[in-house]
DOLUMDREN-366370 format. One line per field, with one value per residue (C-alpha): residue number from 1; x, y, z. Coordinates in steps of 0.05 Angstrom, whole numbers, always signed. Example, Ala and Ser with C-alpha at 12.3 -4.5 7.8 and 13.67 -1.06 7.14 Angstrom:
BEGIN
seq = (1, 2)
x = (+246, +273)
y = (-90, -21)
z = (+156, +143)
END
This chain:
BEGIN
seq = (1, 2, 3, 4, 5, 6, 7, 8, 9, 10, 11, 12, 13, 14, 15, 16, 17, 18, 19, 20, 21, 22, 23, 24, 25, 26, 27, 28, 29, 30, 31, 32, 33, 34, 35, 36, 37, 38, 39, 40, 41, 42, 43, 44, 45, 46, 47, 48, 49, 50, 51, 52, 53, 54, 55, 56, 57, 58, 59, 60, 61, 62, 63, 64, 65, 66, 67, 68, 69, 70, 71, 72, 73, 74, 75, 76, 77, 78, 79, 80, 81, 82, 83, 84, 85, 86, 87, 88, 89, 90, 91, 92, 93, 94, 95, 96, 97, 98, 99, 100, 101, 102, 103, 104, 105, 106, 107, 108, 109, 110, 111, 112, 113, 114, 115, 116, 117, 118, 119, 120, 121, 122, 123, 124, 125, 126, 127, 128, 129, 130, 131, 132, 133, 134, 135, 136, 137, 138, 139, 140, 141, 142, 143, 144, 145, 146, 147, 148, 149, 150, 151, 152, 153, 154, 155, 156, 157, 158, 159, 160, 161, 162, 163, 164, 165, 166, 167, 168, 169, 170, 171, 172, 173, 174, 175, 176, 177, 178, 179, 180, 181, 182, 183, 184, 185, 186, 187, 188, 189, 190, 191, 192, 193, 194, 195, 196, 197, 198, 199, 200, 201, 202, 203, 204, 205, 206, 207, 208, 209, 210, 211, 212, 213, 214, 215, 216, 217, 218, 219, 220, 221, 222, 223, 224, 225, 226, 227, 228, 229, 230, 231, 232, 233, 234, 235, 236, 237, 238, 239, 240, 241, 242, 243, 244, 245, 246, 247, 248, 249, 250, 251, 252, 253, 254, 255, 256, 257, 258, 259, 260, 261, 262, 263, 264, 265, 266, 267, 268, 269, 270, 271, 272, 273, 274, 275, 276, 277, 278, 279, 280, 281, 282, 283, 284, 285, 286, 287, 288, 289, 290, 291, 292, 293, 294, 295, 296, 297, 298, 299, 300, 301, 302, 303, 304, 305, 306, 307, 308, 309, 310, 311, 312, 313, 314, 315, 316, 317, 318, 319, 320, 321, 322, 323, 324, 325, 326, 327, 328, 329, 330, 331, 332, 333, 334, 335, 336, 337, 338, 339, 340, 341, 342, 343, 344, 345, 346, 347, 348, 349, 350, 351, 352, 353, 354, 355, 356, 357, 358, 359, 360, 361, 362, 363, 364, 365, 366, 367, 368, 369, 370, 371, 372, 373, 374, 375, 376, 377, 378, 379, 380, 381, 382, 383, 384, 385, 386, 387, 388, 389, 390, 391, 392, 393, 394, 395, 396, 397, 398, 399, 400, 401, 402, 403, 404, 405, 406, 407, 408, 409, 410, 411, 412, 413, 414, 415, 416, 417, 418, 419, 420, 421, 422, 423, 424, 425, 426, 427, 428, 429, 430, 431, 432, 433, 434, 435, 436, 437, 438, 439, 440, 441, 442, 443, 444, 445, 446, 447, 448, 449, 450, 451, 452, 453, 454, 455, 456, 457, 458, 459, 460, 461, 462, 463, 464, 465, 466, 467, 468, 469, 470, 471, 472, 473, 474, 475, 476, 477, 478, 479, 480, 481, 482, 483, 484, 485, 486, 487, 488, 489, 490, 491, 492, 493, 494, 495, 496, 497, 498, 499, 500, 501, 502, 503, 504, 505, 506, 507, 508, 509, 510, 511, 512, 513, 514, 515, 516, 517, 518, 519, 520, 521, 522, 523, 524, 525, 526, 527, 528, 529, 530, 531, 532, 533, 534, 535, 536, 537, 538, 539, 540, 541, 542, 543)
x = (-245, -179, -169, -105, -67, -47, +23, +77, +55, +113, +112, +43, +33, -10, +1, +33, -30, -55, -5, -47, -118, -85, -67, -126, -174, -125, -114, -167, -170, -90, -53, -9, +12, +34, +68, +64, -14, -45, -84, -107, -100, -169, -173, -109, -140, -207, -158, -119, -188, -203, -142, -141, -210, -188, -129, -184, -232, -164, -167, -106, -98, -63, +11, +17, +66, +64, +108, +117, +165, +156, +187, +163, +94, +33, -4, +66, +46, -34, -1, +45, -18, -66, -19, -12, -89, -100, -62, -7, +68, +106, +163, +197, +237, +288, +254, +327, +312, +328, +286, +336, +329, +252, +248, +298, +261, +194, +207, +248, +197, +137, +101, +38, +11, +56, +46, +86, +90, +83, +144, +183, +126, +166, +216, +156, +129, +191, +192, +134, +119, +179, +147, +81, +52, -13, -38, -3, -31, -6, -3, -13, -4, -39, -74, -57, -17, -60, -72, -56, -110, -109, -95, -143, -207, -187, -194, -245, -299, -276, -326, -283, -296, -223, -215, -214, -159, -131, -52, -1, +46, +116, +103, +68, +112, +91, +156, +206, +259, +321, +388, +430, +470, +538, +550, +525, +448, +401, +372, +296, +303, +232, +214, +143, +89, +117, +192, +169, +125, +177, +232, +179, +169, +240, +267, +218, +225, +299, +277, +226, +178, +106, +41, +73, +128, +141, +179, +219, +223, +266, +300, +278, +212, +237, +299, +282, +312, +252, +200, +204, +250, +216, +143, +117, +158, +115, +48, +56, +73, +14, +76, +58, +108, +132, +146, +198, +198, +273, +326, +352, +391, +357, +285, +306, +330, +270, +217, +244, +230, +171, +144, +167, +211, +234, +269, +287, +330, +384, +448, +519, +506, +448, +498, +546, +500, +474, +540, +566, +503, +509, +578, +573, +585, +520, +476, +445, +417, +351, +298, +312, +285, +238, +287, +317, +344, +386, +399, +446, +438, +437, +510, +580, +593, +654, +655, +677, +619, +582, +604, +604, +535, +514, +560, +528, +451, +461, +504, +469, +399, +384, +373, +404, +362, +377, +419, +461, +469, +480, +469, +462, +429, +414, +356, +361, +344, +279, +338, +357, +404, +441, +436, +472, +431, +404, +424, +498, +528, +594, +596, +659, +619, +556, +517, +485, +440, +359, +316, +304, +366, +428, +498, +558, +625, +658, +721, +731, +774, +740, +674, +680, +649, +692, +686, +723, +701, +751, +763, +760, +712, +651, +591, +535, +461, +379, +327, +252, +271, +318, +286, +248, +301, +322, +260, +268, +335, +347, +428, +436, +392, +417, +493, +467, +452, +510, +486, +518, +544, +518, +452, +434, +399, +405, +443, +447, +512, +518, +579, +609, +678, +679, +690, +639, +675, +663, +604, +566, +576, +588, +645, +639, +707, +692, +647, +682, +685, +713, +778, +843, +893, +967, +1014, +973, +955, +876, +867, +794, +770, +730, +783, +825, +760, +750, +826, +825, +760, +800, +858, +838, +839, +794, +718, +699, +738, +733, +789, +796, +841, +879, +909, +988, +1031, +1072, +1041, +1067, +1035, +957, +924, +947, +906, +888, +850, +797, +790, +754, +784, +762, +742, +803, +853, +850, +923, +947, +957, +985, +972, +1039, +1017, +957, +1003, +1049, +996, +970, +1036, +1048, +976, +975, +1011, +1055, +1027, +957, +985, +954, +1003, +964, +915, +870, +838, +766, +694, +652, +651, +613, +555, +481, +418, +435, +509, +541, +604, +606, +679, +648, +648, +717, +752, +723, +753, +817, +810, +795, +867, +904, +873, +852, +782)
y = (+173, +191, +257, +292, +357, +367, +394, +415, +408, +354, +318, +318, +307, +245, +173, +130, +77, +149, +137, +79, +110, +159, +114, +67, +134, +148, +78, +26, -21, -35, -90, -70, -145, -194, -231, -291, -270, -212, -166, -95, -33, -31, -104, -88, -37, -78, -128, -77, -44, -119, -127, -64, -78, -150, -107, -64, -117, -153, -98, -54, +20, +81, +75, -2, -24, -96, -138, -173, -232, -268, -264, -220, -238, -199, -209, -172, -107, -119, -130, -70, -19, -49, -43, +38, +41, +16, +70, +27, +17, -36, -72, -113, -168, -206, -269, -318, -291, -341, -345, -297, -244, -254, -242, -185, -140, -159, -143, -85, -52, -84, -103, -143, -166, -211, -233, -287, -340, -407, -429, -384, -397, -442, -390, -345, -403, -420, -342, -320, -332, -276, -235, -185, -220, -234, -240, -283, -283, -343, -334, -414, -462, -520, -532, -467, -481, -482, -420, -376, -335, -366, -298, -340, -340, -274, -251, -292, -277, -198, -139, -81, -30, +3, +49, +126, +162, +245, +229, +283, +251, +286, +261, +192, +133, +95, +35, +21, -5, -39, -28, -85, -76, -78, -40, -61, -86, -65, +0, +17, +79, +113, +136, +180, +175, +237, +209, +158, +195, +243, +198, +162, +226, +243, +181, +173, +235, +215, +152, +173, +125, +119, +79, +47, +18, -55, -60, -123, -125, -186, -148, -157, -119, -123, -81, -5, +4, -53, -20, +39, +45, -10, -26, +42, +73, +22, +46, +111, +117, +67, +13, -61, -104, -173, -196, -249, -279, -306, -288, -344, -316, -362, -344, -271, -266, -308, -259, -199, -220, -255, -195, -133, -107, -31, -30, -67, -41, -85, -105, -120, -197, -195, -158, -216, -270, -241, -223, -298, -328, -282, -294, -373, -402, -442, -376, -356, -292, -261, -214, -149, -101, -58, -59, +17, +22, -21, +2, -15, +16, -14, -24, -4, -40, -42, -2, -63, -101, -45, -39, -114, -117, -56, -99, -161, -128, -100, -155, -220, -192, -129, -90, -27, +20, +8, +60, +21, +61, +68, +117, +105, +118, +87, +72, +132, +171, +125, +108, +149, +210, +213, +183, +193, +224, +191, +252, +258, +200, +201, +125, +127, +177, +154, +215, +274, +289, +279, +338, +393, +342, +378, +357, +380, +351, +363, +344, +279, +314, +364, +365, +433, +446, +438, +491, +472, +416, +355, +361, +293, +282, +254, +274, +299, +310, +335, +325, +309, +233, +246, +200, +221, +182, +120, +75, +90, +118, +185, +180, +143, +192, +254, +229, +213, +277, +342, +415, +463, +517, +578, +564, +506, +461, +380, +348, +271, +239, +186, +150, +154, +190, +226, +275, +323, +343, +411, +395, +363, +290, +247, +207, +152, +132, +81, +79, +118, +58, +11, +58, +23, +58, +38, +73, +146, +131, +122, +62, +48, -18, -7, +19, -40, -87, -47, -48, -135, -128, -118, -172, -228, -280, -258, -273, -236, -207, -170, -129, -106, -78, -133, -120, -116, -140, -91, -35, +24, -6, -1, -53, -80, -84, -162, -182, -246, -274, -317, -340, -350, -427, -433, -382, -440, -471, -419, -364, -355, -305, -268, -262, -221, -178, -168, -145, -93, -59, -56, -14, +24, +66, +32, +50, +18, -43, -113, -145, -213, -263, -317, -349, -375, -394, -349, -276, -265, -206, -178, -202, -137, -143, -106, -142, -159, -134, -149, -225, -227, -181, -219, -286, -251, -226, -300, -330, -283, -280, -202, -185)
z = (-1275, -1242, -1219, -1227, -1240, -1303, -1304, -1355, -1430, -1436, -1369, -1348, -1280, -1281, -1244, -1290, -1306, -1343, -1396, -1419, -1403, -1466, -1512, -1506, -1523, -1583, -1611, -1574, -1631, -1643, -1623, -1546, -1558, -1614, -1570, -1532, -1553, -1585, -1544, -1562, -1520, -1501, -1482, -1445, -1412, -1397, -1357, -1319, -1294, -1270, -1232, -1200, -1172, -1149, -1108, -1086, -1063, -1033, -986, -1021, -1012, -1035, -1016, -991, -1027, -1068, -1103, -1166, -1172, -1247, -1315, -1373, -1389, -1416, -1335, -1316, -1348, -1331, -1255, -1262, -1289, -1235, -1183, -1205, -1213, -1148, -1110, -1093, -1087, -1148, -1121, -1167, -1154, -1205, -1224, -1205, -1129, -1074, -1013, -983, -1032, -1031, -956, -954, -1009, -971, -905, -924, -966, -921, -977, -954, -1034, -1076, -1142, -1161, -1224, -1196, -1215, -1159, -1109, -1067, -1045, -1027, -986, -952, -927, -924, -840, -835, -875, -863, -939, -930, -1003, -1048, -1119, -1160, -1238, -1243, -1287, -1256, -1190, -1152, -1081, -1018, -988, -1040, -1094, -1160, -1218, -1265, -1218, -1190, -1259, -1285, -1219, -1208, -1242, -1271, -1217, -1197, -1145, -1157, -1123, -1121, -1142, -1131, -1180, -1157, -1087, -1095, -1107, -1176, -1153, -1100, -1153, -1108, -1137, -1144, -1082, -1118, -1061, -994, -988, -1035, -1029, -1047, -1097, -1086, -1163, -1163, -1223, -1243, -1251, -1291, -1337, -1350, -1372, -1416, -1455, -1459, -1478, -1535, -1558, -1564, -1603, -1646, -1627, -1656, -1665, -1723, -1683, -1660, -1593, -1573, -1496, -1481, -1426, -1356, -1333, -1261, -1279, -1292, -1358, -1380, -1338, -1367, -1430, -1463, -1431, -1406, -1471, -1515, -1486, -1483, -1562, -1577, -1604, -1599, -1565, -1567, -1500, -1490, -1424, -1429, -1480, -1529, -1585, -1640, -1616, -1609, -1681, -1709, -1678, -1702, -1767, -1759, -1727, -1767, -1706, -1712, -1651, -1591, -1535, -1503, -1460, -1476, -1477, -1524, -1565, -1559, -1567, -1635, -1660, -1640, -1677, -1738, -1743, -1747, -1808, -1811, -1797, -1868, -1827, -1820, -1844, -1811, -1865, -1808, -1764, -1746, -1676, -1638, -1569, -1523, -1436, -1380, -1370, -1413, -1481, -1519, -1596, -1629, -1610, -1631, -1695, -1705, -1700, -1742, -1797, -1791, -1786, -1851, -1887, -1859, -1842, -1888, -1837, -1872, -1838, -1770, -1728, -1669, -1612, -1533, -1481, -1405, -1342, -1275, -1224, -1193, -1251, -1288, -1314, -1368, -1365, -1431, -1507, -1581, -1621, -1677, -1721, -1689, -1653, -1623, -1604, -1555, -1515, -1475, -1514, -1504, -1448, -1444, -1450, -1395, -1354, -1336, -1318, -1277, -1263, -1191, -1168, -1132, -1067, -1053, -1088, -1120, -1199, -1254, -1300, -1362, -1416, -1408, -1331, -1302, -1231, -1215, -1256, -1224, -1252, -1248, -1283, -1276, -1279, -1219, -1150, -1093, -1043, -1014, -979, -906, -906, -891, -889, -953, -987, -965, -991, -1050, -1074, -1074, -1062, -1105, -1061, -1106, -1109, -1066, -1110, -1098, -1159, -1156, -1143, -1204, -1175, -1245, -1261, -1328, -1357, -1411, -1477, -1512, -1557, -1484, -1498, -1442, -1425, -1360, -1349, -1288, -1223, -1165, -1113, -1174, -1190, -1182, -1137, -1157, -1127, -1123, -1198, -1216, -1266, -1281, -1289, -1353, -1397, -1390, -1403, -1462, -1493, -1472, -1510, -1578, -1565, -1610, -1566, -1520, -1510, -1449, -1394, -1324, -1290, -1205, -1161, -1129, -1059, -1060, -1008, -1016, -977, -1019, -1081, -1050, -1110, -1181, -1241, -1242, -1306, -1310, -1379, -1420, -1484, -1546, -1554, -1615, -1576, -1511, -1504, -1550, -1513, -1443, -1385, -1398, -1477, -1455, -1400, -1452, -1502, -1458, -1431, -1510, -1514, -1453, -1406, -1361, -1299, -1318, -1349, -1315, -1273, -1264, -1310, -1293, -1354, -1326, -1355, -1333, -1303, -1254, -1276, -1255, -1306, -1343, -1359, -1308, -1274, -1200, -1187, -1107, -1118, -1150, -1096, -1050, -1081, -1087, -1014, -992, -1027, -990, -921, -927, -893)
END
């Protein structure tokens, strides 16, 4: 048995593989998993105590750190629970890694276990020698590769015996989750047991989740907001899930039927994709009847995509139970910080924040609080989900978080600029280090997606700061779309300028267009302004 201190009624201080020890003694005998196979909690269970020995026997102790580098599959979460039962560290790695990636997260988190779907092995292989890896489970598919430990005999030839360890769950790391290094390399964000816990039980308080639920978790286990929004969510609320291990929109729509779905939580494209398969004229629709929460996180989404879908669910698919919603968070915080409220949404805001989290805004010169609802600045916020720190590095960390002068307590630094209206909802205007400057003005980014958004002819679309030649300018909004396939040779650049200095105020309207076929944007939606400054950078000779 696992000893630990019990904490706080609401966010127990346990290690995170406790959350299923809970729900396998309240609900052994229902299904964890209906899909790809079904599996029950206890058998789930059964399989995590297996691999957590295998770890054990592998020589793997308390705080080492290992990694896991596959797509969604049902040995993911028996890897992920083992891993946490063993003592030690997850690091997660985005299954479309290159061997560059793959050697950077290793050596940088010094991770000496891997587990890694065959598949991706060769990039493992090919970087390994650079690495300190010494263990390389394989979940294979075939003859396993030489010099490597097979995941099926492992399993098959290991007795359940998993280590027992004393966790002190606000200091022990559960994950080393990377963020995407939109900014500068990747940095390790150290989230304890007790950081994930907590924003389990806060975010499904906010969703109302229960036994009787069915969870579809298409989004990427890798990436925080699947981690722990939709797989440690699912276990802890006993909810079976149906684990996808790539999204396509036709499979995606077919399983939520076939399944009984009641909620699945998502990003802006699989908002997109559905809405472009619903709306095609060939599309009967779907099934949806169980369906009753669509979620949207991860990154920003326009309201007319929202409300799109929410038509569509209930016109094509019956779903007329289902609420649509969005809220946000980020790594740093397990990720969630703020939702709407299923009884009160205010869908132009990001929603209302999480229990026990608090928020402040401060100003962006000189850093001081904000007192009055409305005032724009950089929002700042605490919480139980908040991290521990950045993986070995003390400067990065201590920026990250902003002391308020009064009382001295540590508030994390979002990076976000918005502003908190008078009944507490959230508004994110842009990041900080994405704001336009045009001549002293501040023109974010996202608000000019989100008016191009509602043009008619366009599909998609990505705005940055371009540099000006003319040095008292500083940048110009410059706006990368892609049309709609029956808008192409019927529209031009200066059509879509036009358009927005007719919508906007004149100092944010876009001064340049380049139609193109794809923006370029991380597995969960966000868009890498980096990679298009840098192009624009390149065509005019700026480092």
């Amino acid at each position: 048995m696992v000893k630990f201190k019990r904490g706080h009624l609401y966010y127990p201080e346990v290690p995170v593989h406790q959350i299923l020890e809970w729900t396998v003694e309240r609900f052994p005998d229902r299904p964890a998993f209906l899909h790809p196979a079904e599996l029950t909690f206890k058998q789930f269970k059964e399989q995590v105590d297996i691999f957590a020995t295998a770890l054990k026997n592998l020589g793997v102790r308390k705080g080492d750190r290992v990694a896991l580098y596959g797509p969604n599959l049902i040995q993911w979460e028996i890897a992920f629970y083992g891993i946490s039962k063993a003592g030690a560290i997850l690091v997660p790695m985005n299954p479309l890694f290159k061997e560059y990636e793959v050697e950077y997260e290793s050596k940088d988190s010094g991770a000496e276990t891997m587990i890694v779907f065959q598949l991706m092995y060769p990039n493992v292989a090919a970087v390994k020698d650079k690495t300190k890896l010494k263990n390389i489970i394989v979940q294979e598919f075939g003859e396993k590769p030489e010099g490597t430990i097979g995941w099926s005999e492992l399993m098959a030839k290991t007795k359940p015996d998993p280590p027992e360890y004393e966790f002190n769950a606000k200091e022990d790391l559960a994950a080393l989750v990377y963020t995407s290094g939109t900014t500068g390399l990747p940095k390790g964000t150290m989230l304890t047991h007790y950081n994930l816990v907590s924003n389990v039980v806060q975010t499904s308080q906010v969703f109302d989740i229960s036994e009787l639920d069915i969870a579809m978790n298409v989004l990427p286990l890798y990436h925080i907001y699947g981690l722990n929004v939709c797989m440690n969510a699912a276990i802890w609320s006993g909810a079976a899930q149906v684990v996808v291990p790539r999204f396509d929109v036709k499979e995606f729509c077919q399983l939520i039927e076939k399944y009984k779905v009641t909620y699945s939580l998502c990003v802006p494209p699989i908002f997109l994709a559905v809405v472009r398969h619903l709306e095609a004229p060939n599309i009967k629709g779907y099934d949806w009847t169980n369906l009753k929460v669509f979620n949207n996180g991860a990154a920003p989404i326009p309201l007319d995509l929202l409300e799109r879908f929410d038509k569509l669910a209930k016109e094509k698919c019956n779903a007329q139970d289902v609420t649509v919603q969005h809220g946000w968070g980020l790594t740093e915080a397990s990720p969630v910080v703020a939702v709407n409220p299923m009884y009160r949404r205010k869908m132009e805001s990001q929603g209302t924040l999480l229990p026990d989290t608090f928020h402040k805004v401060i100003d962006l010169e000189t850093g001081e609080e904000l007192p009055e609802p409305g005032q724009v600045g950089e929002l700042v916020i605490k919480g139980p989900q908040v991290m521990k720190g950045y993986w070995n590095r003390p400067e990065a960390t201590e920026s990250a978080f902003w002391a308020d002068p009064k009382t001295g307590e540590k508030w994390l630094r979002t990076g976000d600029v918005a502003y908190i209206d008078e009944e507490g909802y959230e508004h994110l205007i842009d990041r900080l280090k994405e704001m336009i400057k045009y001549k002293g003005w501040s023109i974010a980014p996202a608000e000019l997606e989100d008016l191009l958004f509602r043009n008619s002819h366009v599909f998609d679309a990505a705005v940055i700061g371009k540099p000006s030649s003319e040095p008292d300018v500083g940048e110009i909004p410059k706006a990368f779309i892609i049309l709609k396939p029956d808008s192409k040779g019927k529209v031009t650049e200066q059509d879509i300028m036009d358009w927005v200095g007719e919508n906007i105020s004149a100092y944010k309207k876009i001064r340049e267009v380049e139609f193109v076929e794809s923006i370029p944007k991380t597995i969960s939606g966000k868009i890498l302004r980096r990679e298009l400054i840098e192009q624009e950078k390149k065509k005019l000779g700026v480092e």
